[in-house]
N, C-alpha and C positions, 0 to 999 in steps of 0.2 A: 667185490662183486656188487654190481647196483640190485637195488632190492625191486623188484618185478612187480608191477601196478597189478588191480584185480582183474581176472580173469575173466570176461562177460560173457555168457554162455544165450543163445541165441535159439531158444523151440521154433522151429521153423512150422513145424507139424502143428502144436498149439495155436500157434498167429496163425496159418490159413484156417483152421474150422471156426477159430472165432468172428472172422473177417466173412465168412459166408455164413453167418445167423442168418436165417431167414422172415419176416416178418408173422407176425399170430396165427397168418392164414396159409400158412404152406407156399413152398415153392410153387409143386404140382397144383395144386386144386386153386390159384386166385385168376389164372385167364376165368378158369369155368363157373368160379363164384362172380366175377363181375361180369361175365355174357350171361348169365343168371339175371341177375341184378338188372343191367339192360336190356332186357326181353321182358320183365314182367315190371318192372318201374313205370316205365311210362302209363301203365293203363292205370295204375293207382296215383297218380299226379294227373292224370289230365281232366278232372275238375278243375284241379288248383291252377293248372299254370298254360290248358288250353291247348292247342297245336305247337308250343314248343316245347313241349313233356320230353319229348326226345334227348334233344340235344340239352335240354338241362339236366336232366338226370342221367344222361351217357359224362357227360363232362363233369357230373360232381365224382361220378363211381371212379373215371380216369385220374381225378386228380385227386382224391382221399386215396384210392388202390395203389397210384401210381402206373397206373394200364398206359400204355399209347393209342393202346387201339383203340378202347373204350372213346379216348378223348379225339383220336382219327375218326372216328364215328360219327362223334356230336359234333365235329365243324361239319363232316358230310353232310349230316341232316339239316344244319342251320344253312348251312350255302346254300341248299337246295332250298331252301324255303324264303333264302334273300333273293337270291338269284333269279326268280320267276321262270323257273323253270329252263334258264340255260345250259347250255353246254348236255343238252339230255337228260338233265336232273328235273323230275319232275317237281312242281310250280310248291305240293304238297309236305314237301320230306320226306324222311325215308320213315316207312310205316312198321 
């Protein structure tokens, strides 16, 4: 009789809970931590960085958080502040 290779037993259960870790800041709570973040940033940077407080601080929170929206956000506000106020977008950004 041939002698039978090992046996490799396979936690299916294990591999997905580790596979959905979720990052330091919770699943639930990082949309509302970084629309947080995006509502009260800009007024603390707009010495520093002037009328594009917005989109630079929406666009860093989207891409350290990994947000889309945050970072959907910040092209919002910058388009609208290239764009001189086309397409309905005010000349200003979004405030």
């Amino acid at each position: 009789m041939a002698k039978r290779g090992r046996v490799r037993t396979v936690y299916r259960k294990a591999k997905r809970r580790y596979g959905k870790r979720a990052s330091g800041l919770g699943g639930r709570f990082k949309p509302a931590i970084a629309g947080a973040i995006c509502g009260a940033g800009p007024s603390f940077a707009q010495p520093f960085l002037g009328r594009w407080a917005t989109p630079v601080v929406c666009g860093a929170v989207g891409y350290f958080l990994k947000d889309t929206t945050s970072l959907w956000f910040a092209g919002y506000s910058a388009g609208g502040m290239i764009g001189n106020g086309g397409n309905g977008i005010s000349s200003g950004g979004v405030r």
